[in-house]
mmCIF file of the N, C-alpha and C atoms, coordinates in Angstrom:
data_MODEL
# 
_entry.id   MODEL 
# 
loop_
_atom_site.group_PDB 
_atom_site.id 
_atom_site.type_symbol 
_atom_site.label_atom_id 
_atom_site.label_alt_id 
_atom_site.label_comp_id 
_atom_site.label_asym_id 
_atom_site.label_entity_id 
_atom_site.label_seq_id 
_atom_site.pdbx_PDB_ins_code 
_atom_site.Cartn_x 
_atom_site.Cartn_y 
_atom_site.Cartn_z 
_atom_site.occupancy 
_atom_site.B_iso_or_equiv 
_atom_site.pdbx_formal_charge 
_atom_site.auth_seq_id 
_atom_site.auth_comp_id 
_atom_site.auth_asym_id 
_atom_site.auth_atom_id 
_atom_site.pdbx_PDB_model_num 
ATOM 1   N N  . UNK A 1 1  ? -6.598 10.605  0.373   1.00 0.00 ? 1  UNK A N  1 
ATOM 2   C CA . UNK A 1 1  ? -5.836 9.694   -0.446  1.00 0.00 ? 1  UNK A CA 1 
ATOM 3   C C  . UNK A 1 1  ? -6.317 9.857   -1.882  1.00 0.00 ? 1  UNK A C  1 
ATOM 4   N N  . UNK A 1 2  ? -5.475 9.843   -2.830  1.00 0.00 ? 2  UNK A N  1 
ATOM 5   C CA . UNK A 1 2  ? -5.562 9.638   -4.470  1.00 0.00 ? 2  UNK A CA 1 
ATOM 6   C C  . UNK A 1 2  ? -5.225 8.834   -4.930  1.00 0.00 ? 2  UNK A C  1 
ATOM 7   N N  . UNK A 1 3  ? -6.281 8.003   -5.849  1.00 0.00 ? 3  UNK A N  1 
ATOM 8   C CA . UNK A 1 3  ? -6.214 7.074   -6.581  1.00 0.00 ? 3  UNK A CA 1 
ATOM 9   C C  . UNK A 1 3  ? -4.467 7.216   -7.129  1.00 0.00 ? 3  UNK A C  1 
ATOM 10  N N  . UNK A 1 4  ? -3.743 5.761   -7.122  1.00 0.00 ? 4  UNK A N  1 
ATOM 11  C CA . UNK A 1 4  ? -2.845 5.770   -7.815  1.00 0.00 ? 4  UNK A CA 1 
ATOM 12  C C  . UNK A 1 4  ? -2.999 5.184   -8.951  1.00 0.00 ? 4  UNK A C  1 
ATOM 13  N N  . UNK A 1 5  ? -2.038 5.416   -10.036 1.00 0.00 ? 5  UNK A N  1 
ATOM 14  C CA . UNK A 1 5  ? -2.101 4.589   -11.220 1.00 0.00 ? 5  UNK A CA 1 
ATOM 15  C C  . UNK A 1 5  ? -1.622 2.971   -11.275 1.00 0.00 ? 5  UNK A C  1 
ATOM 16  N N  . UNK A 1 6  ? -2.401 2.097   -11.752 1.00 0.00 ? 6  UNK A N  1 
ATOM 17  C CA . UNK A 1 6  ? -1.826 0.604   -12.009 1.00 0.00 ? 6  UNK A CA 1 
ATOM 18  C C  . UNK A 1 6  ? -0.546 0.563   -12.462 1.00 0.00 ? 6  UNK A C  1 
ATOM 19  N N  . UNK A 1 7  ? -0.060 1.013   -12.935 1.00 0.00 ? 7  UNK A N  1 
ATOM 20  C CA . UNK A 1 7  ? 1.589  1.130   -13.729 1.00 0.00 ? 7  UNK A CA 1 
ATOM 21  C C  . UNK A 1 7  ? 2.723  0.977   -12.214 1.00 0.00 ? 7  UNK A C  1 
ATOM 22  N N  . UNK A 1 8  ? 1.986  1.978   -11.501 1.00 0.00 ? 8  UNK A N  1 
ATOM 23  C CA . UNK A 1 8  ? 2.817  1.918   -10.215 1.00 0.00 ? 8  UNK A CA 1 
ATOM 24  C C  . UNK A 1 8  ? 2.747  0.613   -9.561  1.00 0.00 ? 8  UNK A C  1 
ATOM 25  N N  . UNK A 1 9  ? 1.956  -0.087  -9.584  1.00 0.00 ? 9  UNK A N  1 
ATOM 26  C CA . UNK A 1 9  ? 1.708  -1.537  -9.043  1.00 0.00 ? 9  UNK A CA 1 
ATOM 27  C C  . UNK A 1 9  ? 2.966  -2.153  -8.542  1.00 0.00 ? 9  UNK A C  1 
ATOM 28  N N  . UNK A 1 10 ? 3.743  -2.378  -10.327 1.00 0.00 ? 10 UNK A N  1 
ATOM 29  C CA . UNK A 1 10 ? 4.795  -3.001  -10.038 1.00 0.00 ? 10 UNK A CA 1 
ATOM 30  C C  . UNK A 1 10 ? 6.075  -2.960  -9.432  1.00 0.00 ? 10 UNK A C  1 
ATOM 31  N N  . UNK A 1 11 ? 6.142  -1.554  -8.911  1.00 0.00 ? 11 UNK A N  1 
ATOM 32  C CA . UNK A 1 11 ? 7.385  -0.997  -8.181  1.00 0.00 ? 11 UNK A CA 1 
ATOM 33  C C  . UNK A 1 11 ? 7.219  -1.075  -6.564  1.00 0.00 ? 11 UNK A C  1 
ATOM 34  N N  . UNK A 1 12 ? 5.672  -1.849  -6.177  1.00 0.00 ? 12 UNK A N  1 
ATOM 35  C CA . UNK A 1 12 ? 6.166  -1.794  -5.093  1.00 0.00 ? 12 UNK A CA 1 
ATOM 36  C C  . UNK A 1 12 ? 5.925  -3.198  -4.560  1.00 0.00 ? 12 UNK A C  1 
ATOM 37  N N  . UNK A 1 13 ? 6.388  -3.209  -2.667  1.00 0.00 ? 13 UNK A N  1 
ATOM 38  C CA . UNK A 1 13 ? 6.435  -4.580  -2.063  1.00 0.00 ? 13 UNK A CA 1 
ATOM 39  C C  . UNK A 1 13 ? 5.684  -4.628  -1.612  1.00 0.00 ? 13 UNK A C  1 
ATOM 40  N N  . UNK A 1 14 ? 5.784  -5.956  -1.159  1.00 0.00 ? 14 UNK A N  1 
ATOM 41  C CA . UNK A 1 14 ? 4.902  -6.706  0.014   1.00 0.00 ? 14 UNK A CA 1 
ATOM 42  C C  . UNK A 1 14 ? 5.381  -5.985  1.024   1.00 0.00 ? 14 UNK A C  1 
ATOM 43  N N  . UNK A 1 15 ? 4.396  -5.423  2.410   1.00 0.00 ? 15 UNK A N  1 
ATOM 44  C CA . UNK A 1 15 ? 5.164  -5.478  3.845   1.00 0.00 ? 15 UNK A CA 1 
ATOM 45  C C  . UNK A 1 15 ? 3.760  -5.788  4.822   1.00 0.00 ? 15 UNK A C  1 
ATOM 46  N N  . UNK A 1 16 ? 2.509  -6.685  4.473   1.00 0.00 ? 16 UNK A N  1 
ATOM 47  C CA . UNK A 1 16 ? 1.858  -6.490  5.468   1.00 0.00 ? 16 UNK A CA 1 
ATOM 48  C C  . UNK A 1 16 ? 0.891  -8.211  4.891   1.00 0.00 ? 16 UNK A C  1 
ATOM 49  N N  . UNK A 1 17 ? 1.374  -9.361  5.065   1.00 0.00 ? 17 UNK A N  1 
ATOM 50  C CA . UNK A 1 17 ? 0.731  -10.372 4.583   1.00 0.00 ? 17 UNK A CA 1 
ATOM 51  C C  . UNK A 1 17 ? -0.585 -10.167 5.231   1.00 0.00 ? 17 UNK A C  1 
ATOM 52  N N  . UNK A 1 18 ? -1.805 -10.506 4.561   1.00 0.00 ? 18 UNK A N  1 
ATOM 53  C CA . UNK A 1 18 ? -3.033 -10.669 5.221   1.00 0.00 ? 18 UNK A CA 1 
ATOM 54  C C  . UNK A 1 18 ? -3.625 -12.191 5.304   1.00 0.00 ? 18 UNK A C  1 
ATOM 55  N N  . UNK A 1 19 ? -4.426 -12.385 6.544   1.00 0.00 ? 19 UNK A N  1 
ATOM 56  C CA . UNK A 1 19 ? -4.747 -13.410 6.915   1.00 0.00 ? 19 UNK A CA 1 
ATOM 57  C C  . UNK A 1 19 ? -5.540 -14.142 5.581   1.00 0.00 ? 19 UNK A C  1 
ATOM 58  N N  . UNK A 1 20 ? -6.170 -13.160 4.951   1.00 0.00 ? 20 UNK A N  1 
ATOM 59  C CA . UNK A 1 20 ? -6.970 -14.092 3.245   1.00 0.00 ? 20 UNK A CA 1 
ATOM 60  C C  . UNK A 1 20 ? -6.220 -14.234 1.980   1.00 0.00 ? 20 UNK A C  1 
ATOM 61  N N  . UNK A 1 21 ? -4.669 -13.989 2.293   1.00 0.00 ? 21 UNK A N  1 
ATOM 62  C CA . UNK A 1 21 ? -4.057 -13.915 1.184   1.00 0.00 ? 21 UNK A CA 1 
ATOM 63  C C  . UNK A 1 21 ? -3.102 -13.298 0.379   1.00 0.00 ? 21 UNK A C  1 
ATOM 64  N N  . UNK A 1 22 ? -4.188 -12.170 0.634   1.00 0.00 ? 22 UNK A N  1 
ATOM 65  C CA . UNK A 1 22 ? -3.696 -10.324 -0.011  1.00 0.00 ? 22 UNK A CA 1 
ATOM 66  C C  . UNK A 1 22 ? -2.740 -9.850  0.935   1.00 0.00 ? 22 UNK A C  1 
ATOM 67  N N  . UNK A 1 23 ? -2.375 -9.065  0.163   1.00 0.00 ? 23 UNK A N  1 
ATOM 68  C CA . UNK A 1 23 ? -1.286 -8.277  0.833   1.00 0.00 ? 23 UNK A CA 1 
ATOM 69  C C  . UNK A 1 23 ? -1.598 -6.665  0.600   1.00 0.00 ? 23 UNK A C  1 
ATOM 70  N N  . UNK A 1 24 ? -1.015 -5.821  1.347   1.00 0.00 ? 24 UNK A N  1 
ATOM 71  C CA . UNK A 1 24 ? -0.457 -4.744  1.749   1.00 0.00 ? 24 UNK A CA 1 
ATOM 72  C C  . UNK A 1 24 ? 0.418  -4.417  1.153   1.00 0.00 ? 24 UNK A C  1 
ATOM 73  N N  . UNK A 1 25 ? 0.755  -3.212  0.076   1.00 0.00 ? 25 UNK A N  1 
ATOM 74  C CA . UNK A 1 25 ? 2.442  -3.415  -0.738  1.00 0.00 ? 25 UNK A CA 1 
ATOM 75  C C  . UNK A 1 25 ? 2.691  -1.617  -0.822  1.00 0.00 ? 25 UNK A C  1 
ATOM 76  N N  . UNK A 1 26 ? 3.942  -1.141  -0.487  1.00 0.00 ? 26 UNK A N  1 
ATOM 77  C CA . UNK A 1 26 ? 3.713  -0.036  -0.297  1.00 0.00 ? 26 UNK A CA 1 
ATOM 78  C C  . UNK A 1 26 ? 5.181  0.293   -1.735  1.00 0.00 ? 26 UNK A C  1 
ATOM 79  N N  . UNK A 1 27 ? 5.057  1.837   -2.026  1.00 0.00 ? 27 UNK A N  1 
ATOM 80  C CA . UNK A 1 27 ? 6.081  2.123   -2.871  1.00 0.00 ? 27 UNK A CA 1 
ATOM 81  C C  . UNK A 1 27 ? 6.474  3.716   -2.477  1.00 0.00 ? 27 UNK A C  1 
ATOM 82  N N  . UNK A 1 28 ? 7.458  4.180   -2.533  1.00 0.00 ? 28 UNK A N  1 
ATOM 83  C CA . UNK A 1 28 ? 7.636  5.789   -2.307  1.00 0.00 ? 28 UNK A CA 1 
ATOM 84  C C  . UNK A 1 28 ? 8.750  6.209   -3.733  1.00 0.00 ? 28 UNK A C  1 
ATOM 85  N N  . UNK A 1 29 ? 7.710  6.926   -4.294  1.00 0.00 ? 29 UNK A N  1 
ATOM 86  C CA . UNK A 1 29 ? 7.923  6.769   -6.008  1.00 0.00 ? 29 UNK A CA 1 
ATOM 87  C C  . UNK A 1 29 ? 9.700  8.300   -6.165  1.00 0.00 ? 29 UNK A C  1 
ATOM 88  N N  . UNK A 1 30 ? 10.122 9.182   -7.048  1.00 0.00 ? 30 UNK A N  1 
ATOM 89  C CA . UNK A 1 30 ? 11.449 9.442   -6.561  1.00 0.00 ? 30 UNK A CA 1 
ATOM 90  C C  . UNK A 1 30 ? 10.977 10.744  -6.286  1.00 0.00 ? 30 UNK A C  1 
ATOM 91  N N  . UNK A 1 31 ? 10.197 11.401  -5.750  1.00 0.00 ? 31 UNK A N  1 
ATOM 92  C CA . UNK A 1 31 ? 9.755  12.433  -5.648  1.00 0.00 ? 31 UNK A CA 1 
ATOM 93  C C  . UNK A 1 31 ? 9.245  12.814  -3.862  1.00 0.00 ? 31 UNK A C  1 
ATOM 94  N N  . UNK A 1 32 ? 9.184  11.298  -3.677  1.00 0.00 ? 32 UNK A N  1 
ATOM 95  C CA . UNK A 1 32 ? 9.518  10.783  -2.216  1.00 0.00 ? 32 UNK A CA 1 
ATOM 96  C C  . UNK A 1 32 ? 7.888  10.805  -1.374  1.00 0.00 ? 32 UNK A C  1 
ATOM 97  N N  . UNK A 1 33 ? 6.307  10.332  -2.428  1.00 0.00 ? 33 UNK A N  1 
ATOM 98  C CA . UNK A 1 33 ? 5.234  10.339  -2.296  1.00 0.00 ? 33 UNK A CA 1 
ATOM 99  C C  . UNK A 1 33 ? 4.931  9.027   -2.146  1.00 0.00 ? 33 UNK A C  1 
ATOM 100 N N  . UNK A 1 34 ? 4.467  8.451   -0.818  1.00 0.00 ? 34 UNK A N  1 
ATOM 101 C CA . UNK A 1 34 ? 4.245  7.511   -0.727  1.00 0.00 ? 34 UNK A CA 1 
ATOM 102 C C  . UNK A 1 34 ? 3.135  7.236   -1.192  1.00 0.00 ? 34 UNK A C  1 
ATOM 103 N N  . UNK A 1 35 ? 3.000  5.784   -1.557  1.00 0.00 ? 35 UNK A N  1 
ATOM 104 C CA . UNK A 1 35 ? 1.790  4.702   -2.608  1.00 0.00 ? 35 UNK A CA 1 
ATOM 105 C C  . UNK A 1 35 ? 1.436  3.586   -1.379  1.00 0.00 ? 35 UNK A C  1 
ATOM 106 N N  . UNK A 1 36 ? 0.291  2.815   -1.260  1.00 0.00 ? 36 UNK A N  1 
ATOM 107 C CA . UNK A 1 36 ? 0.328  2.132   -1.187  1.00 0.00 ? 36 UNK A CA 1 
ATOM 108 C C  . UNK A 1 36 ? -1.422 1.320   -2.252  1.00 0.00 ? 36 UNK A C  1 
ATOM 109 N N  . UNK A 1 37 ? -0.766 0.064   -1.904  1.00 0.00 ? 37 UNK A N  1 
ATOM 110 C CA . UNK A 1 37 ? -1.790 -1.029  -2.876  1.00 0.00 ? 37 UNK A CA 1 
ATOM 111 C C  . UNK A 1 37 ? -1.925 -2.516  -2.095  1.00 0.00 ? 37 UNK A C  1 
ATOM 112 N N  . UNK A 1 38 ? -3.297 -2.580  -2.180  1.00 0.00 ? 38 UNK A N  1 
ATOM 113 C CA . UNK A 1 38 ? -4.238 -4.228  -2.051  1.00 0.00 ? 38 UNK A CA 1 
ATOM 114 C C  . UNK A 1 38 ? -4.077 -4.963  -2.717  1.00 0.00 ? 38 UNK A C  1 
ATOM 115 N N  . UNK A 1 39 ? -3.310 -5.944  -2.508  1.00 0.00 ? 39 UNK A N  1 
ATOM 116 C CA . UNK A 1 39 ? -3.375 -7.202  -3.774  1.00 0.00 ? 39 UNK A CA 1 
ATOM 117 C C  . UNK A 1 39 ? -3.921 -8.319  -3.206  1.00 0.00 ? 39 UNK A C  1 
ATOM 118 N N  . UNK A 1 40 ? -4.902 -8.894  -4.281  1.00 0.00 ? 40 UNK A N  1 
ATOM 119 C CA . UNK A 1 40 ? -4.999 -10.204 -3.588  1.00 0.00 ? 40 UNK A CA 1 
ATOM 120 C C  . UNK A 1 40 ? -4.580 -11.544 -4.314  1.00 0.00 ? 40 UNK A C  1 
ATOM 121 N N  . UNK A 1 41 ? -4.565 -11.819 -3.250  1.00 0.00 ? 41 UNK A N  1 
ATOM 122 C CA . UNK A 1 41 ? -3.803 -13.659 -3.682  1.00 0.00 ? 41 UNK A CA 1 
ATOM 123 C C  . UNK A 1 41 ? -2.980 -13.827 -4.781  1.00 0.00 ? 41 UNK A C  1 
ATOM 124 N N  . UNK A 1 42 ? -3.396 -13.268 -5.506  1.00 0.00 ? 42 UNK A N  1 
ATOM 125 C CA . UNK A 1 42 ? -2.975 -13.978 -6.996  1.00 0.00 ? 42 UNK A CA 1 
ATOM 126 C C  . UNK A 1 42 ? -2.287 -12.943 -7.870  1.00 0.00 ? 42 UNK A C  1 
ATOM 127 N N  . UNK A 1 43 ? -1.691 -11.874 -6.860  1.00 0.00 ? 43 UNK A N  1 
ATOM 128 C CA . UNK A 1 43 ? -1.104 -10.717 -6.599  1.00 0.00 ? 43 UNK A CA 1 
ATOM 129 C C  . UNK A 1 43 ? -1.560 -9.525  -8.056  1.00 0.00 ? 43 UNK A C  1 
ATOM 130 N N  . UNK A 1 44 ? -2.509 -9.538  -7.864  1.00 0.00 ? 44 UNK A N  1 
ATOM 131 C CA . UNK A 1 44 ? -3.665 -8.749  -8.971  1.00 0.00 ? 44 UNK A CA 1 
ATOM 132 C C  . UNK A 1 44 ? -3.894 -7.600  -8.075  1.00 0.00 ? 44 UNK A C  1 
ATOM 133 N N  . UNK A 1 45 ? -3.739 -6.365  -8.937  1.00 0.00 ? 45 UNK A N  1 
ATOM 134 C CA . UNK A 1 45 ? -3.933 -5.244  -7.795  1.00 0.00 ? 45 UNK A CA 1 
ATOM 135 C C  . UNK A 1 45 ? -5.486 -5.015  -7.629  1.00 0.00 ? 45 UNK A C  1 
ATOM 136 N N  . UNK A 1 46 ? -5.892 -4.814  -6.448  1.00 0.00 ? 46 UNK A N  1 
ATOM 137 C CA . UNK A 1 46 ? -7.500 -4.404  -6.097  1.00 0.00 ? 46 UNK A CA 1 
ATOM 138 C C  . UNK A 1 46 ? -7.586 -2.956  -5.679  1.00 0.00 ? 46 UNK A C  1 
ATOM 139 N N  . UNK A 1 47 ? -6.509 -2.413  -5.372  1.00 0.00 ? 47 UNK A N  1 
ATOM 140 C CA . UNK A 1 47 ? -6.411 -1.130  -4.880  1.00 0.00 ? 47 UNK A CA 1 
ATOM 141 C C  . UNK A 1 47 ? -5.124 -0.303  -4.856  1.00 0.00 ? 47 UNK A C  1 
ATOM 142 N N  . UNK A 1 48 ? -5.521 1.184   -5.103  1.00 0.00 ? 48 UNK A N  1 
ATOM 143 C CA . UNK A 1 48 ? -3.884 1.740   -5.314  1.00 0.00 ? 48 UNK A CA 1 
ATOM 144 C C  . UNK A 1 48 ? -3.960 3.217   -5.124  1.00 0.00 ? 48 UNK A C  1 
ATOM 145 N N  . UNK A 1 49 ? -3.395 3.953   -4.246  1.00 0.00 ? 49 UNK A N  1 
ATOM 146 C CA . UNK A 1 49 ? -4.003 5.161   -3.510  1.00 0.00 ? 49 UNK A CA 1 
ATOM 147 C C  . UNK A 1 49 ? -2.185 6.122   -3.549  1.00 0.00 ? 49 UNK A C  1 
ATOM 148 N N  . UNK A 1 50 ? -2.511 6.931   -3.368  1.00 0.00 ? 50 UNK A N  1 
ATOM 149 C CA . UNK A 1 50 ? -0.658 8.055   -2.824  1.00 0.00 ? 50 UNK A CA 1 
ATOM 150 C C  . UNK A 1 50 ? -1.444 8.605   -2.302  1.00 0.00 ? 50 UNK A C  1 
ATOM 151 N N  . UNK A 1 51 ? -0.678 9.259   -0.447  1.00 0.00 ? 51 UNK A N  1 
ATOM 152 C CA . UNK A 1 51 ? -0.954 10.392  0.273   1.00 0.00 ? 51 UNK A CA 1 
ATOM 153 C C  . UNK A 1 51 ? 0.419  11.335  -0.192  1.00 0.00 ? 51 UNK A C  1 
ATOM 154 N N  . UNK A 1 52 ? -0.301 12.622  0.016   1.00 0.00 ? 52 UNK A N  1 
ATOM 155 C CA . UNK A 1 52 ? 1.158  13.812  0.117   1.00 0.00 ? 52 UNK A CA 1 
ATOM 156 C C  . UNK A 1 52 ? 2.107  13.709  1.474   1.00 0.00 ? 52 UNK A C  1 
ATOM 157 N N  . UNK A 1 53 ? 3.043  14.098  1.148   1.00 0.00 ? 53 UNK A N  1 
ATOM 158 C CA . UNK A 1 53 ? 4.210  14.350  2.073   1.00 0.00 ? 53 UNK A CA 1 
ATOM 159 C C  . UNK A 1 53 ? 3.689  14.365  3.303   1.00 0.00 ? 53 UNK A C  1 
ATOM 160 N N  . UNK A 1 54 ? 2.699  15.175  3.642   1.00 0.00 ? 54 UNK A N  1 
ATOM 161 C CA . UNK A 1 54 ? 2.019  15.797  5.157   1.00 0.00 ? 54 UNK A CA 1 
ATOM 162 C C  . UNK A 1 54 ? 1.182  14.677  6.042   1.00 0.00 ? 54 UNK A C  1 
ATOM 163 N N  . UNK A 1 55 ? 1.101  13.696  4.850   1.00 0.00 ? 55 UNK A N  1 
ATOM 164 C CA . UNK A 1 55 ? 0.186  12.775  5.328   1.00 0.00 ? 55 UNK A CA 1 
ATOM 165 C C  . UNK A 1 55 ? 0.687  11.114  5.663   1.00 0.00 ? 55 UNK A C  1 
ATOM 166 N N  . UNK A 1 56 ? 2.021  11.417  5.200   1.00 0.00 ? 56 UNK A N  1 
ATOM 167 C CA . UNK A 1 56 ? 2.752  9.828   5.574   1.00 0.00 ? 56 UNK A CA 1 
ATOM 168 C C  . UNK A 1 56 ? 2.775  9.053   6.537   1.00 0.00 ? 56 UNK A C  1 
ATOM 169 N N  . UNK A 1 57 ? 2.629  9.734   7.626   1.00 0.00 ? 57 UNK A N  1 
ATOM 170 C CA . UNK A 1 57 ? 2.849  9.236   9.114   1.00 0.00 ? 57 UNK A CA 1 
ATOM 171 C C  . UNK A 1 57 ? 1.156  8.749   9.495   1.00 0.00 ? 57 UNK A C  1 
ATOM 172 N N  . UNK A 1 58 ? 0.195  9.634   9.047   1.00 0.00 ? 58 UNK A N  1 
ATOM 173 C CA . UNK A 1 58 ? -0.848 8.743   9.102   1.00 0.00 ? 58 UNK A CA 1 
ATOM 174 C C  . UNK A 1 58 ? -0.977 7.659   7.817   1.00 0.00 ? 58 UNK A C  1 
ATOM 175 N N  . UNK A 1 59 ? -0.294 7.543   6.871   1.00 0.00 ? 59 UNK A N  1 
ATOM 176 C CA . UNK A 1 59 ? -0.401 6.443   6.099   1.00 0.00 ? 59 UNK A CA 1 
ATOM 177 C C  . UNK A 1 59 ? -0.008 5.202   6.930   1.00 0.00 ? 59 UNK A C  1 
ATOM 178 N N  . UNK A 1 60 ? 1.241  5.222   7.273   1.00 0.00 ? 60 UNK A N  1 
ATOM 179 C CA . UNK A 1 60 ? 2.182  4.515   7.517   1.00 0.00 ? 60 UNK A CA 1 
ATOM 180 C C  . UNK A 1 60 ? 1.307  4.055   9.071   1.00 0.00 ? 60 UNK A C  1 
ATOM 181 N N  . UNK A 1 61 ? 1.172  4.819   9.973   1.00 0.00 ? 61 UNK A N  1 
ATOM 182 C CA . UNK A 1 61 ? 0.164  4.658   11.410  1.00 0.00 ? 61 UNK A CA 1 
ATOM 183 C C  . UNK A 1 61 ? -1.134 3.508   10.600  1.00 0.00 ? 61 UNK A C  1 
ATOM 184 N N  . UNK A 1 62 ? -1.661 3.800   10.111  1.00 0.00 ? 62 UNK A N  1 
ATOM 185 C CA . UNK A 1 62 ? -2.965 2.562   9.538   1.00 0.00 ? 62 UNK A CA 1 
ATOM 186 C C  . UNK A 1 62 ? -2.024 1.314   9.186   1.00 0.00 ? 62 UNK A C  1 
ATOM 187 N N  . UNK A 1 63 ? -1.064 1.762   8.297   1.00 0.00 ? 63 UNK A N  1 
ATOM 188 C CA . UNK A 1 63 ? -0.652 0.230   8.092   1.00 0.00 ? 63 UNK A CA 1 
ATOM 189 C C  . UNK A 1 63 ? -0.085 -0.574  8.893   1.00 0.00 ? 63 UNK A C  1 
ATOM 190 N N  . UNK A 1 64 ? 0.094  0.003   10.115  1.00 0.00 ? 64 UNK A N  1 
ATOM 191 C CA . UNK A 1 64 ? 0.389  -0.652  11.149  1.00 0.00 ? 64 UNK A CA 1 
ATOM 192 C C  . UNK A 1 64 ? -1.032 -1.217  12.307  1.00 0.00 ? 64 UNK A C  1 
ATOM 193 N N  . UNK A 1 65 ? -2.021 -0.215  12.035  1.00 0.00 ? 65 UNK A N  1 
ATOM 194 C CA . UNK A 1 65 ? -2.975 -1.226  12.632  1.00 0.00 ? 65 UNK A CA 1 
ATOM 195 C C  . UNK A 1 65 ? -3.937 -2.082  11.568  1.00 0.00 ? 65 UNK A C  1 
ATOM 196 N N  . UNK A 1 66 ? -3.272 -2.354  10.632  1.00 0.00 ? 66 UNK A N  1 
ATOM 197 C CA . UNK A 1 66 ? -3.692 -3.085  9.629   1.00 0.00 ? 66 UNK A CA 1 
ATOM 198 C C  . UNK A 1 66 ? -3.407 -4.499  9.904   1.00 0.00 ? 66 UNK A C  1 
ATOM 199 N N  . UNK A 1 67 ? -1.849 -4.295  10.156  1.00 0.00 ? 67 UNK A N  1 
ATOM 200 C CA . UNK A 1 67 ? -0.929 -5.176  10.121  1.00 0.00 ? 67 UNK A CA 1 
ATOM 201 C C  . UNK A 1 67 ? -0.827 -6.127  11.807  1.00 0.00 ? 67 UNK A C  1 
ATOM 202 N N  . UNK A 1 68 ? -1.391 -5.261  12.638  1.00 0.00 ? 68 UNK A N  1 
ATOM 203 C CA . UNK A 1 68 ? -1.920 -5.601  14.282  1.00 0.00 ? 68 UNK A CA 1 
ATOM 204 C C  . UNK A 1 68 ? -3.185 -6.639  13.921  1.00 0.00 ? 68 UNK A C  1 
ATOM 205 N N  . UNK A 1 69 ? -4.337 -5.576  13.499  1.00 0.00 ? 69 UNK A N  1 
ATOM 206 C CA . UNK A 1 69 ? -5.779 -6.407  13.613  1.00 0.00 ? 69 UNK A CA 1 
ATOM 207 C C  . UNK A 1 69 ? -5.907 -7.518  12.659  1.00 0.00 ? 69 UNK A C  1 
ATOM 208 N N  . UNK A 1 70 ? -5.203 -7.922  11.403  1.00 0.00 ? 70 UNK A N  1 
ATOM 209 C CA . UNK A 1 70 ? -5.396 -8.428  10.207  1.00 0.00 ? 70 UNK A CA 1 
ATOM 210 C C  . UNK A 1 70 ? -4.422 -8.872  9.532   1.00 0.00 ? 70 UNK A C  1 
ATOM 211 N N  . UNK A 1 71 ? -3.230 -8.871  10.043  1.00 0.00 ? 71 UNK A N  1 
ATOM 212 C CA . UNK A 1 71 ? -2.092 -9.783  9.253   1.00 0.00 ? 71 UNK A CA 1 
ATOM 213 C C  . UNK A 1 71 ? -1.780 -11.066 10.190  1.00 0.00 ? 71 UNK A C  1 
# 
């Protein structure tokens, strides 16, 4: 995973509420590279990462046991 830029923050959603607050917010920018980002509470980004093309399905696979153990 690679650090994403804060700028991207704002283009993406919520899809994974967490039990402390934060959320889960994912974006797939037009080049078709998925983002995702940690926000917490007060919807302030804490984290912000893109996998390549090859790697989506394990992106997308975590955020689902994210969203199992912790939402």
């Amino acid at each position: 995973m690679t650090r994403a830029h804060h700028r991207d923050f704002r283009s993406s959603q919520p899809v994974v509420p967490l039990r402390d607050g934060s959320t889960v917010r994912t974006w797939k920018n037009k080049f078709g590279v998925d983002h995702v980002f940690i926000a917490d509470r007060n919807e302030n980004m804490v984290y912000g990462g893109f996998v390549g093309w090859i790697h989506s399905e394990g992106l997308y696979s975590a955020i689902s046991r994210i969203r199992r153990d912790y939402g």
